[in-house]
BALOBA-1460 file (C-alpha; in Angstrom, 3 decimals):
// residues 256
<rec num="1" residu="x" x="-19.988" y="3.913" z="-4.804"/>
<rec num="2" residu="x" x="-21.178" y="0.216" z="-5.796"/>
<rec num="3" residu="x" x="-21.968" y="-0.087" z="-9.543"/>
<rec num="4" residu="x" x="-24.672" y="-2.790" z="-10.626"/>
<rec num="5" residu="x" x="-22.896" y="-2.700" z="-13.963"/>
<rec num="6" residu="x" x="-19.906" y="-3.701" z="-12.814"/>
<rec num="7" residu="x" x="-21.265" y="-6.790" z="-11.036"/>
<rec num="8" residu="x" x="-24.328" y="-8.932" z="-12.807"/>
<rec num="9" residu="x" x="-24.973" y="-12.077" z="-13.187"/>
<rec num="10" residu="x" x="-23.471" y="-12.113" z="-16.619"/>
<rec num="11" residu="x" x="-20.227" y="-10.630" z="-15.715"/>
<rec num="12" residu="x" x="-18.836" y="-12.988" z="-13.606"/>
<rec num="13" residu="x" x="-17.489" y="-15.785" z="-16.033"/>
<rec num="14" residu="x" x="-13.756" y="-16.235" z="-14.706"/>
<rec num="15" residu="x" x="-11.744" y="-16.589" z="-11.668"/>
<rec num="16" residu="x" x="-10.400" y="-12.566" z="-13.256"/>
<rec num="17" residu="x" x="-14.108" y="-11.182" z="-13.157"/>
<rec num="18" residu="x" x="-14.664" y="-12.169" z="-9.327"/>
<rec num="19" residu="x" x="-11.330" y="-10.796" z="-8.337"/>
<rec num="20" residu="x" x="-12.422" y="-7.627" z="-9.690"/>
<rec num="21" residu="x" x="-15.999" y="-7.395" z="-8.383"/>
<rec num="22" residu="x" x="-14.233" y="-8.660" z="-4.745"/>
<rec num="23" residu="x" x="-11.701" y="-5.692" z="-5.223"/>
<rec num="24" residu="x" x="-15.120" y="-2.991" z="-6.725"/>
<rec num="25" residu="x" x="-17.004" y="-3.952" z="-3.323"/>
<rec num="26" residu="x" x="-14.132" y="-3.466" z="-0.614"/>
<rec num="27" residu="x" x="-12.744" y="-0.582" z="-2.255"/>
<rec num="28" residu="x" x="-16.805" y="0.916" z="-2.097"/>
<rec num="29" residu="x" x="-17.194" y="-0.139" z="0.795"/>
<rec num="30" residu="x" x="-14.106" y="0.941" z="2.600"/>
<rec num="31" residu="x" x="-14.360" y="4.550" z="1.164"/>
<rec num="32" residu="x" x="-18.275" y="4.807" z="1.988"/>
<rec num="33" residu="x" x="-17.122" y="3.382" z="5.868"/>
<rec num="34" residu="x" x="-14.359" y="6.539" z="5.747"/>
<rec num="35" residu="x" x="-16.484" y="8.736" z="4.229"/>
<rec num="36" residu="x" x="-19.146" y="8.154" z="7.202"/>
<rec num="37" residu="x" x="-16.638" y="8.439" z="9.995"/>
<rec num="38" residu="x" x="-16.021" y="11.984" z="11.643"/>
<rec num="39" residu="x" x="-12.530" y="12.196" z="11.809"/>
<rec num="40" residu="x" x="-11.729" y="12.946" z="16.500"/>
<rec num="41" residu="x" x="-11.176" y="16.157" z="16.434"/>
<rec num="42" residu="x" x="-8.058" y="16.378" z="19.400"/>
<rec num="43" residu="x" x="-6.531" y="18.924" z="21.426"/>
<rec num="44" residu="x" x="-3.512" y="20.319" z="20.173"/>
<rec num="45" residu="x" x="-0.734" y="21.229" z="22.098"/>
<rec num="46" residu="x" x="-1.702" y="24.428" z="24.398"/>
<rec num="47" residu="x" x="-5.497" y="23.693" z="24.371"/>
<rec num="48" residu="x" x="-4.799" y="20.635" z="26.653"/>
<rec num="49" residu="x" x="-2.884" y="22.735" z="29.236"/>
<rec num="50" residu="x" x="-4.333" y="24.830" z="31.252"/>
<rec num="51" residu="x" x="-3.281" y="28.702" z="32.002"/>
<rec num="52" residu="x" x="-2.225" y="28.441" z="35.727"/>
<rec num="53" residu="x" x="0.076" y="25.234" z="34.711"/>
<rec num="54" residu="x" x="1.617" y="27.502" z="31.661"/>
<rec num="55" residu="x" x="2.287" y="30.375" z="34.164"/>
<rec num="56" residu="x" x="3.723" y="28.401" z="36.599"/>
<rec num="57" residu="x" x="5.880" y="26.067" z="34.524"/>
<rec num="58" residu="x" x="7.196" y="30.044" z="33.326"/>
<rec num="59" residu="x" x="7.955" y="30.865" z="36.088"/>
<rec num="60" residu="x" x="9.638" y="27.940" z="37.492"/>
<rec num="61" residu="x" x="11.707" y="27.652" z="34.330"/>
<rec num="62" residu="x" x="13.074" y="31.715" z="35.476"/>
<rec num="63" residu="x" x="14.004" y="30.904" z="38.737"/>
<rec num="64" residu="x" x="15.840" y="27.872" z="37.377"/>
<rec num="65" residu="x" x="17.986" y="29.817" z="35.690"/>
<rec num="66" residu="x" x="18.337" y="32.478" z="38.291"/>
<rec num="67" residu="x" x="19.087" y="30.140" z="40.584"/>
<rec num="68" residu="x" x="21.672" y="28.343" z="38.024"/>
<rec num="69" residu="x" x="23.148" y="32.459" z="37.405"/>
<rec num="70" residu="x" x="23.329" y="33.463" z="40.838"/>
<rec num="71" residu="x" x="23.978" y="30.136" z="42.992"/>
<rec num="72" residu="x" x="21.709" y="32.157" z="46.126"/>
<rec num="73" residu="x" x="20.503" y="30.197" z="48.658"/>
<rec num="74" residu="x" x="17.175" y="32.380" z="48.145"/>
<rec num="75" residu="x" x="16.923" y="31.940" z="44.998"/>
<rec num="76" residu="x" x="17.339" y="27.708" z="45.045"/>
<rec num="77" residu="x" x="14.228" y="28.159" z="47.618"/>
<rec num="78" residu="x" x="12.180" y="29.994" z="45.834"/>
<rec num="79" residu="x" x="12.504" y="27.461" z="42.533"/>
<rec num="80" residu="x" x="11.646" y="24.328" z="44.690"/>
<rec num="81" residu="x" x="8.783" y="26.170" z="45.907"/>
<rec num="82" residu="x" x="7.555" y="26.916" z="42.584"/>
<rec num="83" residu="x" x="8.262" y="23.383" z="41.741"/>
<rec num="84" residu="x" x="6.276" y="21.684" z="44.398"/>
<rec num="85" residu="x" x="3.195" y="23.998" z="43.451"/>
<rec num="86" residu="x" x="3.643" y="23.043" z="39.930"/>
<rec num="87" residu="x" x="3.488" y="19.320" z="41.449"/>
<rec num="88" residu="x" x="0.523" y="19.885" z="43.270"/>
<rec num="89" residu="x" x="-1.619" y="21.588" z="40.667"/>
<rec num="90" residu="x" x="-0.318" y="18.796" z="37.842"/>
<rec num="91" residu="x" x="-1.798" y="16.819" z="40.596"/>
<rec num="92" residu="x" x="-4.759" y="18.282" z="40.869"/>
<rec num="93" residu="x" x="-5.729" y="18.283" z="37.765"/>
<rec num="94" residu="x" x="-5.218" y="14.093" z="37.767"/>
<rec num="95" residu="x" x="-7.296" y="13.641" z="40.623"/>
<rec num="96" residu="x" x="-9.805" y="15.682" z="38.983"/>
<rec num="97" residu="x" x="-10.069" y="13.667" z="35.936"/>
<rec num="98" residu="x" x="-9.743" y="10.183" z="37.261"/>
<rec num="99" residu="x" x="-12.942" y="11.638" z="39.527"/>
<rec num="100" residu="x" x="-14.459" y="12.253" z="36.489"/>
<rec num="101" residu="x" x="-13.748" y="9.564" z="34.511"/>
<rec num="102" residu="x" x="-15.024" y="7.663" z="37.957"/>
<rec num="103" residu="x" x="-18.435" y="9.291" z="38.490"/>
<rec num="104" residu="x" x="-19.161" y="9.292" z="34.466"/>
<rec num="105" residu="x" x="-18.970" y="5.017" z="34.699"/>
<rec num="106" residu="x" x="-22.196" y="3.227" z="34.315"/>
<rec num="107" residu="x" x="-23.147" y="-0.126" z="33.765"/>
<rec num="108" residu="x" x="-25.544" y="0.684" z="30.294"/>
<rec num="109" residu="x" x="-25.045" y="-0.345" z="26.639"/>
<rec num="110" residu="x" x="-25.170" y="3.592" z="26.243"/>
<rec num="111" residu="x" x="-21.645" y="4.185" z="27.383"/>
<rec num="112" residu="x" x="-20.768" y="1.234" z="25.812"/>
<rec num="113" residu="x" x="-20.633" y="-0.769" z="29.482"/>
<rec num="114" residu="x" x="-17.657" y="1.481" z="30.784"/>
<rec num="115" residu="x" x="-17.867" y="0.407" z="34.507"/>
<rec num="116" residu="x" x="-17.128" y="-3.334" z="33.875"/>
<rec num="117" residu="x" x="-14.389" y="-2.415" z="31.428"/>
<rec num="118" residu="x" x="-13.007" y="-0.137" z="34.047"/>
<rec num="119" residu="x" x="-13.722" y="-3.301" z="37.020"/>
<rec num="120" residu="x" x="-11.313" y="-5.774" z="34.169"/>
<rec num="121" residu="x" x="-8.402" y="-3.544" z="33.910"/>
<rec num="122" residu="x" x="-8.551" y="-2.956" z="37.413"/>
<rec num="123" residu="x" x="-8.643" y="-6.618" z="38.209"/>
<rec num="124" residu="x" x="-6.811" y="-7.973" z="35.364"/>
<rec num="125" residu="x" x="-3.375" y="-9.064" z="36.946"/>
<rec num="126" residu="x" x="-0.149" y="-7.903" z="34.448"/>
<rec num="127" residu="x" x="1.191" y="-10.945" z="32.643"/>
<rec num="128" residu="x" x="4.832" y="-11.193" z="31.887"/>
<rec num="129" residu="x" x="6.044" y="-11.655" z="28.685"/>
<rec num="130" residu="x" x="8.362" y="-14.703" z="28.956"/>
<rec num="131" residu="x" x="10.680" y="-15.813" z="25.812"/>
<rec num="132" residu="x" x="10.150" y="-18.854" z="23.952"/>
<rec num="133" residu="x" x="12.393" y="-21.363" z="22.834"/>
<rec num="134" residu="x" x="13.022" y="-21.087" z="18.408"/>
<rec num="135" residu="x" x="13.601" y="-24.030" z="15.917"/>
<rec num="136" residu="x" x="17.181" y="-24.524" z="17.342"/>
<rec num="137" residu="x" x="16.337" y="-24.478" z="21.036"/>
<rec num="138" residu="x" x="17.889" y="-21.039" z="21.754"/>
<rec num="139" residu="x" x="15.277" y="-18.507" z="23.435"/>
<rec num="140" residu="x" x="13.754" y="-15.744" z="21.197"/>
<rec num="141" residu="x" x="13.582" y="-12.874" z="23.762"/>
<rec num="142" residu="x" x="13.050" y="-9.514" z="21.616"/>
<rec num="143" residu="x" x="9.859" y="-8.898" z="19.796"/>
<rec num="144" residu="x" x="11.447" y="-8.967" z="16.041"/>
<rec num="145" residu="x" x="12.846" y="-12.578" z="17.625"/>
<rec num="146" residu="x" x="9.409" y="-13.879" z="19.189"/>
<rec num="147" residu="x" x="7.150" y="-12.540" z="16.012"/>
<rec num="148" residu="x" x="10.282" y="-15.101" z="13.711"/>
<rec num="149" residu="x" x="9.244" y="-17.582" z="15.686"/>
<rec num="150" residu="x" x="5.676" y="-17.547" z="15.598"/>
<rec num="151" residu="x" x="5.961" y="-16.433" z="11.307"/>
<rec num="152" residu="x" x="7.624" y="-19.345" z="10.872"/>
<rec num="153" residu="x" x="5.368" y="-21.920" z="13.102"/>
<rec num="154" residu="x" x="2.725" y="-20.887" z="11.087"/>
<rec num="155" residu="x" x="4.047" y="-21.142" z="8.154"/>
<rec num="156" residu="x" x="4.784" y="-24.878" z="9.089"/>
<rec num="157" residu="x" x="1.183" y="-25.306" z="10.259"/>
<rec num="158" residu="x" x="-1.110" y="-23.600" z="7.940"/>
<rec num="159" residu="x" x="-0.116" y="-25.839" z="4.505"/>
<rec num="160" residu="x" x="-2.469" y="-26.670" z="1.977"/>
<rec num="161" residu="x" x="-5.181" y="-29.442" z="2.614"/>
<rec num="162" residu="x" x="-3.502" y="-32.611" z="0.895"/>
<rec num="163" residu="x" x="-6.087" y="-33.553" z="-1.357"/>
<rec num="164" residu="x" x="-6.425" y="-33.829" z="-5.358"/>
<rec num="165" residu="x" x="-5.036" y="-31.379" z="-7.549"/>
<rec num="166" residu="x" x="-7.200" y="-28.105" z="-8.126"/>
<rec num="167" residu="x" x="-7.022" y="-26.058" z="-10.749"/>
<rec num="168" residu="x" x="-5.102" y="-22.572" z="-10.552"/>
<rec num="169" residu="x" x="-6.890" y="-19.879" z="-9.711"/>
<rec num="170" residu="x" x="-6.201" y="-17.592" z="-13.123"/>
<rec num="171" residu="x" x="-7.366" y="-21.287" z="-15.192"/>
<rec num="172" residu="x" x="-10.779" y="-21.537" z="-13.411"/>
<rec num="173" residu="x" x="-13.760" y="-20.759" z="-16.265"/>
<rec num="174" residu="x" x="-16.997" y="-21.484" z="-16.231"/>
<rec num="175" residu="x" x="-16.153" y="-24.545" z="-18.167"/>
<rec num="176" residu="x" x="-14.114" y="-25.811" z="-15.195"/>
<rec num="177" residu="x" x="-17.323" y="-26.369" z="-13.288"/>
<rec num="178" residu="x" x="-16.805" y="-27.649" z="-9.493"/>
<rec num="179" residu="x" x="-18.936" y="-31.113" z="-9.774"/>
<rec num="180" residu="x" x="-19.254" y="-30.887" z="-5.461"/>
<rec num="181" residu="x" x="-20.630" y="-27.020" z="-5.753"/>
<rec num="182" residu="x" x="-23.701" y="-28.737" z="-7.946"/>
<rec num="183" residu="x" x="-24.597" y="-30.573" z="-4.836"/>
<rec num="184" residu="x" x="-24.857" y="-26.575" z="-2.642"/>
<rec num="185" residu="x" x="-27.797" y="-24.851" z="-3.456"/>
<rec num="186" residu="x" x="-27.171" y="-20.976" z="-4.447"/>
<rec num="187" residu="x" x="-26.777" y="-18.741" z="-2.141"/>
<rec num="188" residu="x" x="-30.441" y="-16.330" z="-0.987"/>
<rec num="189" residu="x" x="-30.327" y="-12.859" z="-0.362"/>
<rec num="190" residu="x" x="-32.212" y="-13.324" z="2.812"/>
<rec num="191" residu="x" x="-29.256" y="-15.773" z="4.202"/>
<rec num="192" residu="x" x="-26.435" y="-13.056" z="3.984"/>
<rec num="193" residu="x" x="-29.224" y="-10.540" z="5.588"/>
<rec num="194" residu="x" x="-29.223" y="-12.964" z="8.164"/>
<rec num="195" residu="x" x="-25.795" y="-13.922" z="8.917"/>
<rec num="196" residu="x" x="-24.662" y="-10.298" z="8.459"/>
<rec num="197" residu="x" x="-27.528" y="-9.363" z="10.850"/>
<rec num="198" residu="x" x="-27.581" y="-12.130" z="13.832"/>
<rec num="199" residu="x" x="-24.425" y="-13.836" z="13.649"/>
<rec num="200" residu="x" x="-21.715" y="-10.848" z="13.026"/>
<rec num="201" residu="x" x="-20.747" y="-9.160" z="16.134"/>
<rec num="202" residu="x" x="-20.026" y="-5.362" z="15.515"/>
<rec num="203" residu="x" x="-16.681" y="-5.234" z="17.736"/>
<rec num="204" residu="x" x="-15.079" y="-8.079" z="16.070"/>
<rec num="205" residu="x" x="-11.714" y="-7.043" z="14.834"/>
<rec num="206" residu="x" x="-11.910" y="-7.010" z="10.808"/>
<rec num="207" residu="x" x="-9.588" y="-8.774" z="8.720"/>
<rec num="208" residu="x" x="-7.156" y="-7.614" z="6.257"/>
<rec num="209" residu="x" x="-9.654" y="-5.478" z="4.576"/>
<rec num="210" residu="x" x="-10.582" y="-3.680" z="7.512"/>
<rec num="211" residu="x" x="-14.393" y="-3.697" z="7.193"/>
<rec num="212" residu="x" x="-16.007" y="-4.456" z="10.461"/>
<rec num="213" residu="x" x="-19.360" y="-6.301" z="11.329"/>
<rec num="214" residu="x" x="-20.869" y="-3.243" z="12.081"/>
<rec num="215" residu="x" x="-20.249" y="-1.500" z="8.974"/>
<rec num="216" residu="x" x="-21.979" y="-4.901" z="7.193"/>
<rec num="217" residu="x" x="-24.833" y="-4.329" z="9.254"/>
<rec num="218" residu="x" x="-24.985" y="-0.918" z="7.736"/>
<rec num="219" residu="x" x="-24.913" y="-1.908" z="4.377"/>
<rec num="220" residu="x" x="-27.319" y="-1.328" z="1.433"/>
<rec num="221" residu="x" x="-29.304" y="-3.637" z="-0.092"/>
<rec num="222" residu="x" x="-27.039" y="-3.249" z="-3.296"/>
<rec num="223" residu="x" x="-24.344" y="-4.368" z="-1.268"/>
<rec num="224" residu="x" x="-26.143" y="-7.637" z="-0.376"/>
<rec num="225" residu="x" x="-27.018" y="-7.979" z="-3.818"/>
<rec num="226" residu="x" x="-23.553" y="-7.944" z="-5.411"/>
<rec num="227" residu="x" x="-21.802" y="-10.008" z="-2.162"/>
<rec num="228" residu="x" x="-25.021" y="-12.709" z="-3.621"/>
<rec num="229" residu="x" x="-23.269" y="-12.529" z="-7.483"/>
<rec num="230" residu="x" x="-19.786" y="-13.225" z="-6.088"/>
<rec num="231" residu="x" x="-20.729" y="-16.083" z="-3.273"/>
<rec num="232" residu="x" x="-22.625" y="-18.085" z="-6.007"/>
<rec num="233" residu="x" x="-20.063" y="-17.293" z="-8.658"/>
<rec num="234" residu="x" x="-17.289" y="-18.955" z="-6.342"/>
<rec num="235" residu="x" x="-19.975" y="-22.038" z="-6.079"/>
<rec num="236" residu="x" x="-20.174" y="-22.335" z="-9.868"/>
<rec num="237" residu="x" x="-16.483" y="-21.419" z="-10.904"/>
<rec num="238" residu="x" x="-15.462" y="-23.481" z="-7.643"/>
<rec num="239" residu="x" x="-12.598" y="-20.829" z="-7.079"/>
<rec num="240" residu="x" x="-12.030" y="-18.304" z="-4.493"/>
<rec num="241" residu="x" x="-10.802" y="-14.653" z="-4.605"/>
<rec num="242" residu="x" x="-7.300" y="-13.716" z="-4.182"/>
<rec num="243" residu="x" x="-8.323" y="-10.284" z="-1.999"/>
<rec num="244" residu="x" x="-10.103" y="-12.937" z="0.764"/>
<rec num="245" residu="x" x="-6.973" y="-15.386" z="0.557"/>
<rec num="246" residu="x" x="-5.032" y="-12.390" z="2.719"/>
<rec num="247" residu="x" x="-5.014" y="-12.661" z="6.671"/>
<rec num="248" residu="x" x="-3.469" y="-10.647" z="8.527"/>
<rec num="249" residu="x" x="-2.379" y="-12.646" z="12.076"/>
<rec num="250" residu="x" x="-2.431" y="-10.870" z="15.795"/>
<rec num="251" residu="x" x="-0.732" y="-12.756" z="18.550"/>
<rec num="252" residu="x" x="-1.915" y="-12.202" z="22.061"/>
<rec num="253" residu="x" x="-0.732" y="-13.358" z="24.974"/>
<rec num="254" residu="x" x="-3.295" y="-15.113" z="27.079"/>
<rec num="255" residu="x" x="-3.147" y="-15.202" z="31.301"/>
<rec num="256" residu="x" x="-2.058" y="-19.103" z="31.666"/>
């Protein structure tokens, strides 16, 4: 749960006390998010399969072996008949659920807009995975090889902005004062309500810490209290946490 006491406007003095109150909020907030989440309760093993497929996958397994004992004409029959009826009731049961899964799309926010996601996939043409070319213009062609490629192309990319030296994260105090955060006014309570509320979309993918928009959007007002202490603390101390320095990078293959 979120402690006031941990986080007040007293307590964060030092690059040290905002890295803590960062770490106290995600850790609250992640376990209230679990917490809150029912875990899917899924079929296990011979609740997904249905009698008549059990029966019939029984019995085709005995005249397998029949058939394998004896080497009879009759009895090599009788197994691929009982395999082609265990085809068409595995079959069956398919069509039945794709007809289901069919006739239980609709176009509303209440199923979460199933029939256009459906009309995507359907559309959406399968794009190959071609390799690329590395540092020393040899082709990357597994995964492990491709993900190199791209680790190390960012690596090159995302540097530093070149700019005047800034003091280490574990020296900022509040006597190392940013002079440019004088010139940003605090940050309001009623601004965070109202980025978390209009401008955070709920099916975002999170970031390293795995909170999502929409569990923001559920959050208390203690919550947007304490995220106020640590914003305006990183104005004043003109550091920012090591817990929001972390990304954690997804490449995806576009069409084109």
């Amino acid at each position: 749960m979120l402690d006031n006491h941990l986080v007040t406007p007293g307590s964060l003095n030092s690059a040290e006390d905002v890295d803590e109150a960062v770490h106290h909020v995600t850790t609250a907030i992640q376990s209230a998010a679990w917490a809150a989440t029912p875990a899917p309760i899924l079929p296990i093993g011979s609740q997904v399969v249905p009698v008549s497929v059990r029966e019939k996958v029984k019995e085709r397994r005995q005249l397998r072996r029949r058939w394998q004992t004896t080497r009879n004409p009759d009895d090599k029959a009788k197994f691929n008949r009982a395999s082609k009826e265990l085809k068409d009731i595995l079959s069956n049961i398919r069509n039945t659920a794709v007809n289901k899964y069919l006739s239980d799309l609709t176009p509303t926010h209440a199923t979460d807009d199933s029939l256009w996601k459906a009309a995507r996939r359907v559309r959406r043409m399968e794009e190959p995975n071609p390799p690329i070319k590395n540092s020393t213009d040899s082709w990357a062609r597994t995964d492990k090889e491709k993900a190199d490629v791209f680790a190390q192309h960012m690596k090159e990319v995302f540097q530093p902005w070149p700019g005047p030296d800034l003091p280490q994260l574990s020296n900022c105090s509040a006597s190392s004062i940013n002079q440019e955060s004088h010139r940003i006014e605090p940050f309001t309570k009623t601004e965070i309500v109202d980025v978390i509320t209009d401008e955070l979309h709920p099916k975002k993918a999170p970031g390293y810490d795995l909170i999502t928009g929409k569990v923001l959007k559920n959050s208390t007002r203690k919550c947007v209290i304490i995220l106020q202490l640590i914003f305006n603390a990183i104005l004043l101390l003109g550091c920012f946490p090591q817990g929001w320095k972390v990304a954690h990078i997804v490449m995806i293959l576009k069409p084109g």
